[in-house]
FIFIVEX-497545 format. One record per residue: residue in three letters; x, y, z of N, C-alpha, C in turn. Coordinates in pm, whole numbers, padded with zeros to 5 digits, always signed. Example, Ala and Ser with C-alpha at 12.3 -4.5 7.8 and 13.67 -1.06 7.14 Angstrom:
! FIFIVEX-497545
Ala+01319-00569+00780+01230-00450+00780+01320-00330+00780Ser+01285-00225+00708+01367-00106+00714+01290+00003+00787
! end
This chain:
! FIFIVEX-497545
Unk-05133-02755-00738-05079-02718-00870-05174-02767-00978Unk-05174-02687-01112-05274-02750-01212-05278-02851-01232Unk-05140-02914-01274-05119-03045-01319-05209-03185-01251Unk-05229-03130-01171-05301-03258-01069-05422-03258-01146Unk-05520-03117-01171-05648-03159-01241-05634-03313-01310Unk-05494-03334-01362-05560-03394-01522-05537-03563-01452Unk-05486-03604-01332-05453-03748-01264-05636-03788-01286Unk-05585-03882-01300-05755-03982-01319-05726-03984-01173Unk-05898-04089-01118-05925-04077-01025-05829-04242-00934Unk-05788-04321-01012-05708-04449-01025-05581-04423-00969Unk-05545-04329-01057-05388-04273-01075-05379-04207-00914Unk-05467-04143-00871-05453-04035-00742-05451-04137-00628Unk-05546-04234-00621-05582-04345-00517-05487-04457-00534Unk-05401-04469-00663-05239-04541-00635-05146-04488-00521Unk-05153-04351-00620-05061-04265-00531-05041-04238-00365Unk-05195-04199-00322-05218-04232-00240-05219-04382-00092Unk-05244-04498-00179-05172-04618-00111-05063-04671-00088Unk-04979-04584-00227-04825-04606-00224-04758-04533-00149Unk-04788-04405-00098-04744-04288-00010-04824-04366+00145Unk-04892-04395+00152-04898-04475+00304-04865-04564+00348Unk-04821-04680+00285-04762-04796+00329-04661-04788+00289Unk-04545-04655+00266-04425-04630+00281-04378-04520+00363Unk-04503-04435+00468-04468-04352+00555-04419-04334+00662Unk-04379-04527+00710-04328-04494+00812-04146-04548+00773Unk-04123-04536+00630-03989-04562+00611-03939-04455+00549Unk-03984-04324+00549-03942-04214+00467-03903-04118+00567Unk-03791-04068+00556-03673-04036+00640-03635-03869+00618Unk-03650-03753+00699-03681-03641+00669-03512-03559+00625Unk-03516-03556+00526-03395-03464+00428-03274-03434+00518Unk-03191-03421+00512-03064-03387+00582-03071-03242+00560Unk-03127-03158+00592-03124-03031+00588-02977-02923+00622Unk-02909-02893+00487-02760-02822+00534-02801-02681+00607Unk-02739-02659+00734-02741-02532+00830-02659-02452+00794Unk-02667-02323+00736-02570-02243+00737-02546-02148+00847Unk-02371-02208+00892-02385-02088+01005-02415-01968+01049Unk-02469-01933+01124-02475-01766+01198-02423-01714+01266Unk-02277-01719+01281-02231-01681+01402-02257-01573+01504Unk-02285-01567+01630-02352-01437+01677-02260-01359+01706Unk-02274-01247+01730-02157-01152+01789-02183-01137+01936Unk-02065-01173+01997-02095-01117+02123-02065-00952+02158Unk-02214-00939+02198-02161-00798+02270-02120-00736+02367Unk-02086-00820+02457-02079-00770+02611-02203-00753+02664Unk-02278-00803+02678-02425-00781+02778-02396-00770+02923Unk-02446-00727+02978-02415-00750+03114-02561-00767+03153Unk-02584-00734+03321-02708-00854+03341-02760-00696+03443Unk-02879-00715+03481-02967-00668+03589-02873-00655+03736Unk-02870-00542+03810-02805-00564+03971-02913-00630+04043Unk-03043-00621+04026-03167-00646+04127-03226-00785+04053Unk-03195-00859+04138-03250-01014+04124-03414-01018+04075Unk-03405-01104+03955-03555-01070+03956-03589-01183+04035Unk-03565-01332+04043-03582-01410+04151-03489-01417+04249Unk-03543-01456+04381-03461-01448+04520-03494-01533+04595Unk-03423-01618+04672-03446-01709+04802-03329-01638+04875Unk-03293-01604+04947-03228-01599+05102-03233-01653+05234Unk-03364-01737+05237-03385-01830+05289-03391-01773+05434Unk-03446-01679+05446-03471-01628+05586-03565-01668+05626Unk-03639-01743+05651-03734-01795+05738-03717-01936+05803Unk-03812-01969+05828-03781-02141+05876-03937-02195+05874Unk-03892-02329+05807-03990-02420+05795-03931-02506+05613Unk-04098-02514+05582-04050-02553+05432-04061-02460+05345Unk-03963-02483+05245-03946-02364+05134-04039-02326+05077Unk-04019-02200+05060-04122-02085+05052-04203-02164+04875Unk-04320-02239+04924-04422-02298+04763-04455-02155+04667Unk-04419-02081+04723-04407-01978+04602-04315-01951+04512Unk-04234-01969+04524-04100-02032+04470-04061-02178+04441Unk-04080-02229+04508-03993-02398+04473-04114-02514+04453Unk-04079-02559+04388-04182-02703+04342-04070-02817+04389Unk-04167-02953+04351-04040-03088+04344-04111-03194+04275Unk-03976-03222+04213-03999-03363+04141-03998-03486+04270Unk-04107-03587+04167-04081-03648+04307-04125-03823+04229Unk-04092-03901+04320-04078-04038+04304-03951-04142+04323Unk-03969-04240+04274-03840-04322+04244-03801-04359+04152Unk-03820-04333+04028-03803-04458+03893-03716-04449+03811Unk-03591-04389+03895-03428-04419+03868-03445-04265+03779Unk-03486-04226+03721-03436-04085+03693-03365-04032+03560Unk-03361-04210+03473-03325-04198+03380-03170-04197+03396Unk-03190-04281+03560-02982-04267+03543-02945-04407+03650Unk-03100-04441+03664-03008-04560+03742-03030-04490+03910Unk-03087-04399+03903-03060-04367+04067-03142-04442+04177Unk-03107-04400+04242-03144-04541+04414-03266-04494+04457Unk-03265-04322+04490-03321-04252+04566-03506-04256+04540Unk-03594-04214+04615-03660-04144+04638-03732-04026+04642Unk-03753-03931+04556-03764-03820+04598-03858-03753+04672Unk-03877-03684+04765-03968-03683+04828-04014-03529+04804Unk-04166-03464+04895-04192-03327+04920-04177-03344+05035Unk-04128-03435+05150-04142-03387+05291-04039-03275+05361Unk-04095-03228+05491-03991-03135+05564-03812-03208+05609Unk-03866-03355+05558-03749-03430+05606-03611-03409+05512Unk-03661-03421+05395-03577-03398+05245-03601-03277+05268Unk-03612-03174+05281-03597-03023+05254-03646-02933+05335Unk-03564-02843+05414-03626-02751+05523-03553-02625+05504Unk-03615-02514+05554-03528-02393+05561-03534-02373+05731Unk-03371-02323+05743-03351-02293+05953-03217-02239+05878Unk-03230-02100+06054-03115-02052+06039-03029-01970+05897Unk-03130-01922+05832-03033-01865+05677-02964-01932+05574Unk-03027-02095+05595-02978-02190+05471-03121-02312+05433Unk-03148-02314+05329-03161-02456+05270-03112-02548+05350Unk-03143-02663+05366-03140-02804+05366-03161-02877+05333Unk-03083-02986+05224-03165-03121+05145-03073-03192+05178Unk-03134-03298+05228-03136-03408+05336-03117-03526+05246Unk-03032-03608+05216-03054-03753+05179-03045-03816+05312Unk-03100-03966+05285-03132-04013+05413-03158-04183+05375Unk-03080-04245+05434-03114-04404+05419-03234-04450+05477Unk-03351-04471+05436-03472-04559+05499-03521-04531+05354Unk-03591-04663+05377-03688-04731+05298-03823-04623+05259Unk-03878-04606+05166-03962-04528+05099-04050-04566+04979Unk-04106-04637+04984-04173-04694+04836-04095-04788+04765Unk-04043-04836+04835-03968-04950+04761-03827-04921+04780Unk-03787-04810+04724-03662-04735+04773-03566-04716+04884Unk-03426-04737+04891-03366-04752+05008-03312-04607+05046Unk-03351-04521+04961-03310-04402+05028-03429-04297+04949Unk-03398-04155+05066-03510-04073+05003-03400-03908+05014Unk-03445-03821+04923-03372-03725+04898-03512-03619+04874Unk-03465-03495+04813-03550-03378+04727-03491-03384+04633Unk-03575-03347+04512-03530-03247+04391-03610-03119+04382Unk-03582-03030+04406-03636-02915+04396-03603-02856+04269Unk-03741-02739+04229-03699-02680+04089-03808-02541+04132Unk-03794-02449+04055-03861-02308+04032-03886-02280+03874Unk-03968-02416+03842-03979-02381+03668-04088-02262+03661Unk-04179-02237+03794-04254-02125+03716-04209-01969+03780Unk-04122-01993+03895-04079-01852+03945-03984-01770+03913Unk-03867-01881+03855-03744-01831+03772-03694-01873+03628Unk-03759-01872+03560-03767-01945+03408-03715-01831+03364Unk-03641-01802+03301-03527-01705+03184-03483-01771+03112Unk-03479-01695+03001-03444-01677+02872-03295-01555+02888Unk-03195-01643+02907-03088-01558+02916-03087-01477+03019Unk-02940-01463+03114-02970-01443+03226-02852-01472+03316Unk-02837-01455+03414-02696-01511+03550-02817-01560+03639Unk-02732-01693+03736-02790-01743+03841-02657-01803+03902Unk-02691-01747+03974-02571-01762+04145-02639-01834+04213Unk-02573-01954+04294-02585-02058+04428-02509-02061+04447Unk-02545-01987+04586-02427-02049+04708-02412-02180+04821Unk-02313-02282+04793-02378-02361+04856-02226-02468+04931Unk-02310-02567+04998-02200-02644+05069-02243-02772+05027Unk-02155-02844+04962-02239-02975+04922-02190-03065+04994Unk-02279-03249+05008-02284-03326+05078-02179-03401+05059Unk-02120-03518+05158-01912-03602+05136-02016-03699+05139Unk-01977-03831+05061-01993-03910+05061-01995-04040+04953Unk-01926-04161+04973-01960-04188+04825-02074-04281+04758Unk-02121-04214+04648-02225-04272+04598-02339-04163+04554Unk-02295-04045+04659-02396-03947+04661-02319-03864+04519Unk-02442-03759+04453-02463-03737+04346-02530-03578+04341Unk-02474-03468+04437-02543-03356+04425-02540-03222+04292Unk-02640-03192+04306-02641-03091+04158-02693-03001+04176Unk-02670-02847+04104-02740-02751+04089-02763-02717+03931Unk-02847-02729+03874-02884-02709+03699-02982-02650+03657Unk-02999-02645+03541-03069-02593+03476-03149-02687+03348Unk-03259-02699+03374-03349-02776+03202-03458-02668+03135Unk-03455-02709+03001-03570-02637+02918-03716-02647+02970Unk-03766-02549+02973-03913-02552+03043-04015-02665+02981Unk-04003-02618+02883-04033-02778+02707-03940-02839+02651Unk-03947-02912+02599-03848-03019+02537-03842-02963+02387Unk-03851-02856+02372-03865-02756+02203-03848-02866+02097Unk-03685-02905+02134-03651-02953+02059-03615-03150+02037Unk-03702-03171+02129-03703-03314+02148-03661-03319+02293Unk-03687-03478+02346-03653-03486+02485-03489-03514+02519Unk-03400-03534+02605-03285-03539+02648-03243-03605+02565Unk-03128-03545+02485-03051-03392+02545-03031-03284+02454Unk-03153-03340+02293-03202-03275+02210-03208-03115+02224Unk-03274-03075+02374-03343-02930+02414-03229-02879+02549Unk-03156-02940+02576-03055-02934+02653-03044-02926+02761Unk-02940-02867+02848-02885-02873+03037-02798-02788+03018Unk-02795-02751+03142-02666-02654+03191-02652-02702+03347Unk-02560-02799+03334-02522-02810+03478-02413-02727+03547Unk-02454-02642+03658-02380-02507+03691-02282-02570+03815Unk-02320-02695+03864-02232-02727+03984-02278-02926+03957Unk-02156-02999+03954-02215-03118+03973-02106-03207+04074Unk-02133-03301+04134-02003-03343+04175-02073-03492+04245Unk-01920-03621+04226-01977-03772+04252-01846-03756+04377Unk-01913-03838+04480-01882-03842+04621-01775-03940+04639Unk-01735-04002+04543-01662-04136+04575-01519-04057+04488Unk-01524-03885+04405-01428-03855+04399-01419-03691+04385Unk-01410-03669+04566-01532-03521+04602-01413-03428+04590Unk-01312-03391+04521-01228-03283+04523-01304-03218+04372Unk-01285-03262+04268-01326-03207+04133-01500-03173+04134Unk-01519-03036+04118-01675-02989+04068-01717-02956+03909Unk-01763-02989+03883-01810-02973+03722-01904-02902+03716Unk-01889-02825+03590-01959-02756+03526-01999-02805+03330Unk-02106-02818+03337-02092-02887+03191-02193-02870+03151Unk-02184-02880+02995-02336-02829+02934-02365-02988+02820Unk-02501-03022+02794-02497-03137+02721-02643-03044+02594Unk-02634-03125+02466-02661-03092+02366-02733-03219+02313Unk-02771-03215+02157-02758-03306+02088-02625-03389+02036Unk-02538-03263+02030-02414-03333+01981-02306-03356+02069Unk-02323-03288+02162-02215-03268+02308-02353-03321+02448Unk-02319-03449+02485-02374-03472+02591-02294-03626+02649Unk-02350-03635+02751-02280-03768+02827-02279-03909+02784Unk-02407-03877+02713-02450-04064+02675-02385-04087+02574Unk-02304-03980+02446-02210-04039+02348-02088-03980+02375Unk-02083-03934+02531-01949-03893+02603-01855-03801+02543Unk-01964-03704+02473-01921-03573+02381-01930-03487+02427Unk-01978-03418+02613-02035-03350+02672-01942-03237+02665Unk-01944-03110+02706-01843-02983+02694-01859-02929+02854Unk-01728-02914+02878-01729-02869+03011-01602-02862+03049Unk-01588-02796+03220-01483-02803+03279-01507-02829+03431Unk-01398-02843+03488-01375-02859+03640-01262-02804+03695Unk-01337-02768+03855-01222-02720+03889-01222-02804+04056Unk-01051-02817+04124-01090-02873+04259-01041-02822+04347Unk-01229-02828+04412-01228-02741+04555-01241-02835+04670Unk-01128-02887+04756-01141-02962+04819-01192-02906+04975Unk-01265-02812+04967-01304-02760+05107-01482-02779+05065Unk-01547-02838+04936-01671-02777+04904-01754-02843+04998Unk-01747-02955+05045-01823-02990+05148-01826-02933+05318Unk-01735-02832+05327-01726-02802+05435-01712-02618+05392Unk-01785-02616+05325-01761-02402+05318-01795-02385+05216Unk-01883-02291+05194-02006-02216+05135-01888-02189+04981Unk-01947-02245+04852-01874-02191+04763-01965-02130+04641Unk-01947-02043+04573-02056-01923+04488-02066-02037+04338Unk-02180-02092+04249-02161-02142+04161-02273-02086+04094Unk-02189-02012+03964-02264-01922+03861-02249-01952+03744Unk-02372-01938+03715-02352-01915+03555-02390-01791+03452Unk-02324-01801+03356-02400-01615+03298-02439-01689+03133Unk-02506-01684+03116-02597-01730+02997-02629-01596+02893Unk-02607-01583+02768-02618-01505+02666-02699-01556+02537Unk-02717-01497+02416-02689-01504+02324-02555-01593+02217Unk-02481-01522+02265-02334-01563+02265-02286-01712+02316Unk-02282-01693+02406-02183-01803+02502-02281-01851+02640Unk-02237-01966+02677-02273-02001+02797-02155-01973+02901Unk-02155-01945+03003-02035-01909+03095-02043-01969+03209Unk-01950-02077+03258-01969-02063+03413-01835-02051+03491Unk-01883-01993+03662-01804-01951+03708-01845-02026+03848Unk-01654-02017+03890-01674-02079+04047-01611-01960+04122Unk-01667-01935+04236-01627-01802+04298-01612-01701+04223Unk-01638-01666+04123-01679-01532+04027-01566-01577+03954Unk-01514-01683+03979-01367-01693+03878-01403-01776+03706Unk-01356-01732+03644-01406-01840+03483-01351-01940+03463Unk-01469-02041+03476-01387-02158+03471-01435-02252+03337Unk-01537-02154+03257-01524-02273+03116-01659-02149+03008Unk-01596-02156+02870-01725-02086+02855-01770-02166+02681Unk-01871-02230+02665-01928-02247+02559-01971-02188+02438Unk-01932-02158+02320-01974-02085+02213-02109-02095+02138Unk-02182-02026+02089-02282-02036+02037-02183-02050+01868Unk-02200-02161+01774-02114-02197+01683-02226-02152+01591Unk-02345-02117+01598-02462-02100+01502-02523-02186+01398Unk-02456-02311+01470-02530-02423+01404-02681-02492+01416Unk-02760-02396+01507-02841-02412+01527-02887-02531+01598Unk-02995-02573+01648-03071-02660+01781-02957-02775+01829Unk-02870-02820+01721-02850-02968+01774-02721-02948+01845Unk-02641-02806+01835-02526-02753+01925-02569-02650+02047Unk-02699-02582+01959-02715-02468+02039-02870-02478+02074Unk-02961-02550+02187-03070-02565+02204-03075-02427+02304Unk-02976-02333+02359-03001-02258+02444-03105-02128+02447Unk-03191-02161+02299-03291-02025+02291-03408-02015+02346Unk-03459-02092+02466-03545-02092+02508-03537-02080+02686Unk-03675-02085+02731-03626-02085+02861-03618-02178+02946Unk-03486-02164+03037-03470-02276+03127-03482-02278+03293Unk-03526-02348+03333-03524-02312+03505-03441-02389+03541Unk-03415-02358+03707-03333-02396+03809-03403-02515+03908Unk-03283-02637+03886-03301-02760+03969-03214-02717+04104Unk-03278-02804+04202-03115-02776+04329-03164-02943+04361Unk-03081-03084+04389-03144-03183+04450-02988-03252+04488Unk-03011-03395+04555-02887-03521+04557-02951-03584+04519Unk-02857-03693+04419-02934-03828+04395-02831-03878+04444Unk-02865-04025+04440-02806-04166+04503-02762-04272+04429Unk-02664-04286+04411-02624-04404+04318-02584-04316+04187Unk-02676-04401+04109-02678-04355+03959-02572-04415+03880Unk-02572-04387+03686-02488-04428+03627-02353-04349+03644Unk-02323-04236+03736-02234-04170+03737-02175-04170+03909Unk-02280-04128+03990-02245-04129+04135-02225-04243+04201Unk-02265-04379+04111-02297-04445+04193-02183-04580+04137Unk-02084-04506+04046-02012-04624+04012-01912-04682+04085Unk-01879-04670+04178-01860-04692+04304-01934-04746+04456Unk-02019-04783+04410-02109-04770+04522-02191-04726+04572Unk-02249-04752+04684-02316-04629+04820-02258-04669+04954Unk-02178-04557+05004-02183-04545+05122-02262-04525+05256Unk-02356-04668+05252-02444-04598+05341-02420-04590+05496Unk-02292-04553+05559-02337-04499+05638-02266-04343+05626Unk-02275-04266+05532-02258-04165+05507-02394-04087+05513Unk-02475-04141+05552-02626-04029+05576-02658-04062+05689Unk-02742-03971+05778-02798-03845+05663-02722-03741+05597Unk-02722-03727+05467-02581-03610+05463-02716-03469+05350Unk-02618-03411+05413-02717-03277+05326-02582-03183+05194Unk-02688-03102+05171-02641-02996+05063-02706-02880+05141Unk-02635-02793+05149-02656-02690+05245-02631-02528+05119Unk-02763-02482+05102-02803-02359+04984-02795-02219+05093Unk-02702-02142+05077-02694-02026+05123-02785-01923+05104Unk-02811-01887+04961-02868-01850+04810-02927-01869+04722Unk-03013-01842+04674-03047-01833+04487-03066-01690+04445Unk-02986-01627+04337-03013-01523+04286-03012-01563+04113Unk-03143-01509+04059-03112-01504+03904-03158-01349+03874Unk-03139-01349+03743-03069-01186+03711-03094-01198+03570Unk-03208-01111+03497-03223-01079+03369-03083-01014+03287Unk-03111-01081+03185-03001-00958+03091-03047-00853+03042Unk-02965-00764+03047-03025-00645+02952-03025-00637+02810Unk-03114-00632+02752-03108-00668+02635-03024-00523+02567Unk-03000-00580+02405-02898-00441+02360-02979-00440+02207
! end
C-alpha cells in the first residue's frame, strides 16, 4: 500500500522486531463458518467394484493390493502388539484372509499381529466398501476394519478424520461399532458419533460390514441393514473432514486404551480375524 512509502527506515525496523518477538504468541482469528448445508441427492454407487480382493488364491496377500503398517510403538493407544509383514500375521488359504494375533515375543513385544491397508489401490473420495468378515473372541483383543485420510489435510488425529466401519473390544464381544471421529466428535474428548449393534454370533459367522460414504452423509451398515448415519452439518473441516480421500485398514491390536481395559487374555491366541471380502465401489457422480 502507498502509505508505507512514507515509514522512515527506523519506524519499519521497529516494526519489524516488534512483529517477531511476538510471533510466536499471536493466535490466528476465530474465523465465523457459515453453514452450507448439502443436499442430499440420492447417489447411488457403481455395481462393478473398482477395487477387489476375493481372496482366491493362497499364500500372502496379493502386494498389489495390500501394504502394512508395521512395528510396535503402541499405536498411539497404548497397544501391546507388534505388527508384523510376515506369512504368520497374514495369509490367504481356502477363500479367506487370515490375520493372526499371536503371543511370542517380537522386538521387545509380547505379541505380534498385521495391520494391513490399500492406501494406494483403493483410496476414494466417496464411495461404498463392504467386508465380510469373522472376527477374533477374546479379551484384550482389539479388531478393526476402517478407514483414514490418505494426508492429514487437515492436521493429524482426528483433525482429518476416521471412519471406523466395524470395531469391537473382546472382553465385551456381543456389541460392534461403527463410529466416525472428527475434530469435534472423536474419542479422546469422548464426543465421538456412532452406533452399535449386537451380533453375538460375529466371531463365529461371516457378517457384511459397510459403509456408503457421500457428499451428504456418512452411512454405515451391518448386513445391508442401517445402523447409524452421520450428517454433513456444513460446518466445514472440524465436523466434516470427509472431503478427501480415504483408504481401507483391516488389522487386531492388543491391549490398548480401549481393548485392553480389561486385560489380555493370553491364552486366547493364536486367534484370527477371518476376511471373506473387500469390495469398494465409486459413486456416481450427479
Amino acid at each position: 500500500m502507498k502509505k508505507y512509502r512514507y515509514l522512515t527506515a527506523i519506524t519499519i525496523l521497529i516494526i519489524f522486531l516488534s512483529c517477531a518477538s511476538k510471533k510466536d504468541d499471536v493466535q490466528p482469528a476465530d474465523v465465523q463458518v457459515i453453514p452450507v448445508m448439502p443436499v442430499d441427492k440420492n447417489w447411488t454407487f457403481e455395481t462393478t467394484p473398482f477395487f477387489a480382493d476375493e481372496f482366491n488364491y493362497t499364500g500372502a496377500p496379493d502386494t498389489s493390493k495390500w501394504k502394512y503398517d508395521t512395528g510396535g510403538n503402541g499405536w498411539g493407544n497404548n497397544e501391546l502388539e507388534n505388527y508384523t509383514n510376515s506369512i504368520n500375521n497374514a495369509s490367504v488359504a481356502n477363500g479367506v484372509l487370515t490375520i493372526t494375533a499371536r503371543n511370542e515375543n517380537y522386538s521387545g513385544m509380547n505379541y505380534t499381529s498385521a495391520r494391513m491397508l490399500s492406501k494406494d489401490a483403493s483410496s476414494l473420495l466417496y464411495g461404498r466398501v463392504e467386508v465380510s468378515a469373522k472376527i477374533p473372541a477374546g479379551r484384550g483383543l482389539w479388531p478393526a476394519i476402517w478407514m483414514l485420510p490418505n494426508n492429514d489435510t487437515y492436521g493429524g488425529w482426528p483433525r482429518s478424520g476416521e471412519i471406523d466401519i466395524m470395531e469391537n473390544v473382546g472382553y465385551d464381544p456381543d456389541p460392534v461399532y461403527f463410529t466416525i471421529h472428527t475434530q469435534l466428535y472423536n474419542g479422546a474428548i469422548n464426543t465421538q458419533k456412532g452406533g452399535n449393534k449386537r451380533i453375538p454370533d460375529a466371531s463365529t459367522a461371516f457378517h457384511k460390514y459397510r459403509v456408503d460414504w457421500t457428499p451428504y452423509a456418512v452411512r454405515g451398515y451391518y448386513d445391508d441393514v442401517l445402523l447409524f448415519t452421520y450428517v454433513n452439518d456444513g460446518q466445514g473441516s472440524r465436523s466434516w473432514p470427509f472431503d478427501q480421500k480415504f483408504h481401507l485398514l483391516l488389522n487386531i491390536a492388543v491391549g490398548g486404551n480401549w481393548g485392553g481395559i480389561k486385560g489380555v487374555d493370553s491364552t486366547a491366541f493364536p486367534t484370527t480375524m477371518q476376511v471373506d471380502y473387500v469390495r469398494v465401489y465409486k459413486m456416481i457422480p450427479q
